[in-house]
C-alpha positions in Angstrom: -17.2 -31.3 49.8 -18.9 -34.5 50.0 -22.2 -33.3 48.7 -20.4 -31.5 45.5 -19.0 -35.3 45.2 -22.5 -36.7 45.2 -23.5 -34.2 42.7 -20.4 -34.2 40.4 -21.2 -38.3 40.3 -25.5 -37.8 39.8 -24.5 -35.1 37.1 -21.8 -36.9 34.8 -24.0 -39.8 33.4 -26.3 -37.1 32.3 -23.5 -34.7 30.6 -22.2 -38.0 29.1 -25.6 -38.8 27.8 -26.2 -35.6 26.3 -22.2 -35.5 24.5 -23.2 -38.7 23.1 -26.7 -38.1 21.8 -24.4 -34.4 19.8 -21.9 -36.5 18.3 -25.0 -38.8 16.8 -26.8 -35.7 15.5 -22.7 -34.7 14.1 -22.5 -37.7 12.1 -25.9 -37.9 11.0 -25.0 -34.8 9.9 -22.0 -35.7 7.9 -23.5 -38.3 6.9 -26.5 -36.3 4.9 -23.5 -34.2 3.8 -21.9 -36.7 2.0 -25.2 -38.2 0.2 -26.1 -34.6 -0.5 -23.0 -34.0 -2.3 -23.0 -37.1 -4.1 -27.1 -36.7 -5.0 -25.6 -33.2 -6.5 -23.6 -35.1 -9.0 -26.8 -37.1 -10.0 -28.6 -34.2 -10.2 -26.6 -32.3 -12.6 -26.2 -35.5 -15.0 -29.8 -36.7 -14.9 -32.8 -33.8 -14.0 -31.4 -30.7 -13.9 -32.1 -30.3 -18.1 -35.9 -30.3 -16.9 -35.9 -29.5 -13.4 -33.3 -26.5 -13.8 -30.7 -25.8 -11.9 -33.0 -24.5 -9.4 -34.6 -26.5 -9.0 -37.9 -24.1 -10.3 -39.0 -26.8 -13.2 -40.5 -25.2 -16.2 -44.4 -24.0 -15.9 -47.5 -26.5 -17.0 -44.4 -29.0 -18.1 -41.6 -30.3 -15.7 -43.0 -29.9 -11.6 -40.8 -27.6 -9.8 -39.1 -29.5 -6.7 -38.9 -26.7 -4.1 -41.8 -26.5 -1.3 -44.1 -29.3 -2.9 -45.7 -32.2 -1.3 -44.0 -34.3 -3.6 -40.7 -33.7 -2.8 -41.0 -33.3 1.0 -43.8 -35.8 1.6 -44.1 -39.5 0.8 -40.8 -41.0 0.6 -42.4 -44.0 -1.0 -43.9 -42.5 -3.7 -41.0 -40.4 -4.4 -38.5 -42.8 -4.9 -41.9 -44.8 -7.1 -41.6 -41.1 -9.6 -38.0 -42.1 -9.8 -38.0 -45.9 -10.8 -41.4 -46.1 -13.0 -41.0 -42.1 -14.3 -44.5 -40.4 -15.2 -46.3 -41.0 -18.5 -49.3 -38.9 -18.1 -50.2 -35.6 -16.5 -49.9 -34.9 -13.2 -51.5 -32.4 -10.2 -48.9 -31.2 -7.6 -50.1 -29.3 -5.4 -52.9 -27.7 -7.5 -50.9 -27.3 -10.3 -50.4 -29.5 -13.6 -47.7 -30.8 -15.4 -47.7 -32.6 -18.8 -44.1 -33.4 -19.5 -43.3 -37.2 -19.2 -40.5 -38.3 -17.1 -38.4 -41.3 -18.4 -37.9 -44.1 -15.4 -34.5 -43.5 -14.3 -34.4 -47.4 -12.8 -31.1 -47.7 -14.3 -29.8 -45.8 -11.3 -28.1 -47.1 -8.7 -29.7 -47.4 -5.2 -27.1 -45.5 -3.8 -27.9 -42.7 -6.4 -31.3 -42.5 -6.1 -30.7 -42.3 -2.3 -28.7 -39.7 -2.5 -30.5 -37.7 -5.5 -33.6 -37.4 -3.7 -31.6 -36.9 -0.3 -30.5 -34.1 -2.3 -33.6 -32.7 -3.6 -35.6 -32.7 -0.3 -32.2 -30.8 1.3 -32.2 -28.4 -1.8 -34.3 -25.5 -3.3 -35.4 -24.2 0.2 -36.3 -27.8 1.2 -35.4 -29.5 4.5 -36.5 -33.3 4.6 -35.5 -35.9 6.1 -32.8 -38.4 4.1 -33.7 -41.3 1.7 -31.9 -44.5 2.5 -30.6 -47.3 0.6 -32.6 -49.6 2.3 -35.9 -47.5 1.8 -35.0 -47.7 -2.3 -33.8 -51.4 -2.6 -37.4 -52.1 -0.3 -39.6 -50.1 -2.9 -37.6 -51.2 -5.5 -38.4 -54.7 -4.9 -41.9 -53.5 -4.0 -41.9 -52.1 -7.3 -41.2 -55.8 -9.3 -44.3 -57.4 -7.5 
């Protein structure tokens, strides 16, 4: 009985440990949920006339945003495409694109958090989220 004790007592800090680290991942989670959601919103108002609603662009014109570096890569110069737009053609991922995209600065940071959270959890992406903190720093970045 007294060994059981022992074990009980060696075994707990670890079973706590591991409740705590699944209640993290939970609210991250819910967390991504909520910015998702939101992003949605964003989406629909501000890129889905060119970007479609799924996401698919439109050929040699507006990129697609499903399975391309762009969207899943370099958080940086994602959130860059969203503040200072495109004025000239681009190459994603061997394919070009000619349409410009207006800056969309005007945004909020908290929407272009959660727009591009949205995009890279969207159109058979799965990314990581885009904080605030990551826009207002490029954002400022940006004004240098």
């Amino acid at each position: 009985m007294k060994k059981l004790f022992v074990l009980l007592l060696l075994v707990s800090p670890v079973c706590l440990k591991a409740q705590t680290k699944s209640k993290s991942k939970v609210i991250a989670t819910a967390g991504i949920t909520v910015s998702v959601t939101r992003g949605e919103k964003v989406y629909k108002q501000y890129c889905l006339s060119c970007h479609q609603a799924d996401g698919g662009g439109v050929p040699n014109m507006n990129p697609p945003l499903s399975k391309t570096s762009y969207v899943t890569g370099d958080k940086v110069r994602l959130i860059k495409v969203v503040l200072n737009g495109f004025t000239q053609n681009v190459d994603i991922d061997g394919e070009s694109y000619s349409n410009n995209m207006p800056p969309h600065n005007f945004l909020k940071d908290q929407e272009i958090a959660d727009v591009l959270t949205y995009i890279r959890n969207n159109f058979t992406n799965k990314a990581t989220a885009i904080t605030i903190a990551q826009v207002k720093a490029t954002r400022a970045a940006n004004k240098k």
